[in-house]
N, C-alpha and C positions, 0 to 999 in steps of 0.2 A: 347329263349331270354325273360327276362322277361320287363311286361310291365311297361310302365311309368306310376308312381300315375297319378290319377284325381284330378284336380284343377277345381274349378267351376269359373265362370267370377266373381261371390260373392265375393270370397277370393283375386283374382287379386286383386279388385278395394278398396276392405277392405285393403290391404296389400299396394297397392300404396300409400292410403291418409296417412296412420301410416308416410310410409315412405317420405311424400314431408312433413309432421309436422315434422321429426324428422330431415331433411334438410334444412325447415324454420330456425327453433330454431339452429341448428348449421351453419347459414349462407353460408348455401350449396343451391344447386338449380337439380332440376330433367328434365330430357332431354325434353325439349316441346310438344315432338312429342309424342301424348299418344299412338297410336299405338304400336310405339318402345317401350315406358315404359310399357306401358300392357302387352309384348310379353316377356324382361327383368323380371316383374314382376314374370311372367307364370315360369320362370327358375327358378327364385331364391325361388322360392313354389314347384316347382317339388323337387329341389335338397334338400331342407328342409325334406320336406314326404321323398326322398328316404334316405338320410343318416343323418336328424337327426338336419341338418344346414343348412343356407343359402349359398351354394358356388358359386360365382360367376358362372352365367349361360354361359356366356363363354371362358372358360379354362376348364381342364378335371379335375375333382375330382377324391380322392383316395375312397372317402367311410372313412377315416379314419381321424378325427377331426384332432388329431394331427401334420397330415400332410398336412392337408389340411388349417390349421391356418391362415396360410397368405392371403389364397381367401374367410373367410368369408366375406360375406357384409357387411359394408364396408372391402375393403381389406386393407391390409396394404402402398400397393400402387396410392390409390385412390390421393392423397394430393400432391403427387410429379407429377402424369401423368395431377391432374388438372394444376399444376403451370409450368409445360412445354406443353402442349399439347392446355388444356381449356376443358378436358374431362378426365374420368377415362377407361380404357381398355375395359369396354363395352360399356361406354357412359350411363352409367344410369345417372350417375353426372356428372353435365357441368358445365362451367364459367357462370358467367353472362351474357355474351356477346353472349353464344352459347343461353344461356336459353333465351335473349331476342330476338335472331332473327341476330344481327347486323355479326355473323359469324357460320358458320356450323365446326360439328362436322369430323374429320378426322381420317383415320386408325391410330391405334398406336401402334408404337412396344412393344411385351412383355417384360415387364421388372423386372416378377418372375424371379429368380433363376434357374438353370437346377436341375433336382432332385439331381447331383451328389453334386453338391454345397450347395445346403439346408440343404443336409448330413453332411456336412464338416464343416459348420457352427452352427447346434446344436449340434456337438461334441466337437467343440471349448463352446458353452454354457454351456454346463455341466462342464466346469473348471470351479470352483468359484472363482474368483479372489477380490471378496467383503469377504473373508473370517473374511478380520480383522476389518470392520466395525459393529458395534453395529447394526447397523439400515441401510437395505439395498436401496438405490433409484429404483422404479420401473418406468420403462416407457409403455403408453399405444402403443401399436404399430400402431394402425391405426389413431390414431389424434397429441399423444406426449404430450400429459398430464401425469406430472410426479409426483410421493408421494412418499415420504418417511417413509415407515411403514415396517411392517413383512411382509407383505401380501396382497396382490394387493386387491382394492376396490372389494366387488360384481360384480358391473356396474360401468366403467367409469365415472366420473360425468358429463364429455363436450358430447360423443361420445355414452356413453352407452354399448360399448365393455363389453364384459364378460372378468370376471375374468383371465382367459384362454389367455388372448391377450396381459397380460403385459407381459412385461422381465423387468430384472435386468439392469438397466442401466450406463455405464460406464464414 
């Protein structure tokens, strides 16, 4: 079995403040408890060193970007599990309420897709059904920020998502 990268407490702590500035600025907030955020942190840096990206440190990665799109950090799910729950699936991200103390964080159910269904749904995407539009609408998938160009931004401008995270929006 091979072993898991080395992450030094350096890179946690360099890797968390990135991330509570890039939560600042998009009016997001990081779970209070640093312990839990350093431990989160330590995931989302392992799974980077091992396959390349940030995937969500808990849910299982494929190893393979493409499939594994949905659980970059941010995942696609992070904005619906805060606005039902008050946290995202690992709890890096919380409400306010969780961040200020006045309510804790609670299990929550997955609400990835089964791989059968992921399937079934990027095969439904490869229909193009913008075929007769001049100019296609893209949506970012992890915040919903939408343009209308050829070709999806670099980096999100709200979220910073890579290019890779938009679809075609209908």
């Amino acid at each position: 079995m091979k072993a898991l990268p080395e992450v030094t407490e350096q890179e946690v702590l360099q890797r968390a403040r990135e991330l509570a500035g890039l939560a600042e600025r998009g009016a997001y907030h990081l779970h209070p408890d640093s312990e839990m955020t350093g431990a989160l942190v330590r995931g989302l840096l392992i799974n980077e060193k091992r396959y390349g990206y940030p995937a969500c440190p808990c849910r299982c990665a494929s190893g393979r970007r493409e499939d594994d799109i949905d659980i970059i950090c941010p995942c696609f799910y992070r904005d619906a599990d805060l606005a039902e729950y008050g946290a995202c699936y690992c709890a890096l991200y919380v409400s306010a309420e969780i961040a200020g103390g006045s309510r804790s964080a609670e299990p929550i159910p997955e609400r990835r897709p089964s791989p059968a269904e992921r399937a079934a749904k990027k095969a439904a995407e490869h229909a193009d059904v913008f075929s007769g539009s001049p100019v296609p609408v893209l949506r970012c998938r992890v915040c919903g920020y939408l343009c209308a160009r050829p070709s999806p931004p670099e980096h999100c401008p709200i979220c910073h998502a890579t290019a890779d995270r938009f679809e075609r929006f209908a």
